[in-house]
C-alpha positions in Angstrom: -16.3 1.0 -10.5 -17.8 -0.8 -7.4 -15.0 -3.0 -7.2 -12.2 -1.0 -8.7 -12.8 1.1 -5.4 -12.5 -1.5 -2.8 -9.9 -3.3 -4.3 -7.8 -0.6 -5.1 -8.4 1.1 -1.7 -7.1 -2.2 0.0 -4.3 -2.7 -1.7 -3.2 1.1 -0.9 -4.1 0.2 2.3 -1.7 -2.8 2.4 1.0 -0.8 0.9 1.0 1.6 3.5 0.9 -0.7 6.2 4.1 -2.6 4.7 6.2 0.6 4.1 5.6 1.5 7.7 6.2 -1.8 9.4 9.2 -2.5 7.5 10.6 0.9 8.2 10.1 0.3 11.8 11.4 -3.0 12.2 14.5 -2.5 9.6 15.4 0.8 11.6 15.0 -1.1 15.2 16.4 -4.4 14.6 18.2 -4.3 10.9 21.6 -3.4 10.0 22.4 0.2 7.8 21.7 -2.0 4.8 18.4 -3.5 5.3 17.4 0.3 6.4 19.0 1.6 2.7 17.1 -1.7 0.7 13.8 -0.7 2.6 14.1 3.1 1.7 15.3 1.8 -1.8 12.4 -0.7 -2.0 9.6 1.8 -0.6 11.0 4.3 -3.6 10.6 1.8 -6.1 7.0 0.6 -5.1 5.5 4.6 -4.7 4.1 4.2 -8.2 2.0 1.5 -7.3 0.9 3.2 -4.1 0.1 6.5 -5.9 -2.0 4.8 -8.7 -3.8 2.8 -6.3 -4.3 5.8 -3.9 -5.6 7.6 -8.0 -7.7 5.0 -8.4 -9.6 4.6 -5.2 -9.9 8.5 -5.3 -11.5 8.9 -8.3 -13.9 5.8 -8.2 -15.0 6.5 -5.0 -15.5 10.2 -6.5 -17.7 9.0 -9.1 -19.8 7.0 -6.4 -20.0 9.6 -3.8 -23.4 10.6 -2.7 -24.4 12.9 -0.5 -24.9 11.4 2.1 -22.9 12.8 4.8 -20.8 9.3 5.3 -20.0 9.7 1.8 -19.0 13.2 2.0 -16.8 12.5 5.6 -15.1 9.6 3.2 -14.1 12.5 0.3 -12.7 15.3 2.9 -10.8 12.5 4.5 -9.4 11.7 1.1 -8.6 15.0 0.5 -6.1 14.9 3.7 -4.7 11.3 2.4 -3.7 13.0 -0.7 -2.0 16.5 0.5 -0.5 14.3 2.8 1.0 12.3 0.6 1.8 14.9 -2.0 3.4 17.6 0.5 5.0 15.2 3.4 5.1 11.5 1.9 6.4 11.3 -1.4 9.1 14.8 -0.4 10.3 12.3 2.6 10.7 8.6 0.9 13.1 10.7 -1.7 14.6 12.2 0.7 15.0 9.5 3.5 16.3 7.0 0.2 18.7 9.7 -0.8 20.1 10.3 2.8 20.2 6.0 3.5 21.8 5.5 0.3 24.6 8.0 1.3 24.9 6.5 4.7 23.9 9.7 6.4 21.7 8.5 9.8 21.5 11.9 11.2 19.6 13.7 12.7 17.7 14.9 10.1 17.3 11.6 8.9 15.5 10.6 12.0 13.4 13.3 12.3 12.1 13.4 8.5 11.7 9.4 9.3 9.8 10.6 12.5 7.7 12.6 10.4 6.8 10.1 7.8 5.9 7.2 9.8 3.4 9.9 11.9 2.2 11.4 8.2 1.8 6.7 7.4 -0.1 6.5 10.2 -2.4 9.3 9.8 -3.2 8.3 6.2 -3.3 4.8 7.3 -5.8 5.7 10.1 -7.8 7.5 7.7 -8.3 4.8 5.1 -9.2 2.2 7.3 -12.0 5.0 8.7 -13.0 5.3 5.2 -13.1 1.2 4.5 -15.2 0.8 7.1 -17.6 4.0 6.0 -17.4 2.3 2.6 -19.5 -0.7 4.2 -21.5 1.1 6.1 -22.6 2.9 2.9 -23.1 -0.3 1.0 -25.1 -2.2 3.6 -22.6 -4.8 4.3 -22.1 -3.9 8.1 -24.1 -1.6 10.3 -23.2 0.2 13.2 
């Protein structure tokens, strides 16, 4: 379990960071294409992302103390999660559906709006927890 955790929690980690930086640089520099094979790309990796996100949720369940670094680490986790369940996965379906059909409307940029703020929030909130993580197992102070 101790290194299921921080492996699995970087490579969500990475995931993230990759879905949103290619969205942002296919939507600002790429033609409709590269947009529809980044949605269509994000869509296909998800599974990864969601077992990885499974993963480093339940092992770092399992490890949690209660300690109140370890508990700030689980309520952040809890917010990764909703967000991902309720905004997330609804908008990469959606956002692949409406870039497949060639329909870069407004709703399309507003639900993209909306997912790359929900990324970064969850993005924000892992790294928190990485560096809580080695806090709580002695390999950085501060």
């Amino acid at each position: 379990m101790k290194r299921l955790h921080p492996v699995a929690g970087v490579i969500a980690m990475l995931l993230i960071a990759a879905f949103w930086l290619s969205t942002v640089v296919s939507e600002v520099m790429a033609e409709p294409e590269t947009v529809v094979c980044v949605k269509r790309a994000i869509l296909w990796a998800l599974p990864v992302l969601i077992l990885s996100l499974i993963l480093t949720g339940a092992s770092g369940f399992r490890q949690a103390s209660k300690a109140p670094l370890a508990q700030q680490k689980l309520r952040r986790m809890k917010i990764v999660a909703a967000n991902g369940i309720l905004v997330l996965l609804p908008s990469a379906i959606l956002l692949d559906h409406l870039a497949a059909g060639g329909h870069f409307t407004r709703m399309f940029y507003t639900v993209q709006g909306l997912e790359l703020a929900a990324g970064g929030v969850n993005l924000t909130l892992m790294i928190l927890n990485a560096r809580d993580g080695l806090r709580l197992s002695g390999r950085t102070t501060g």
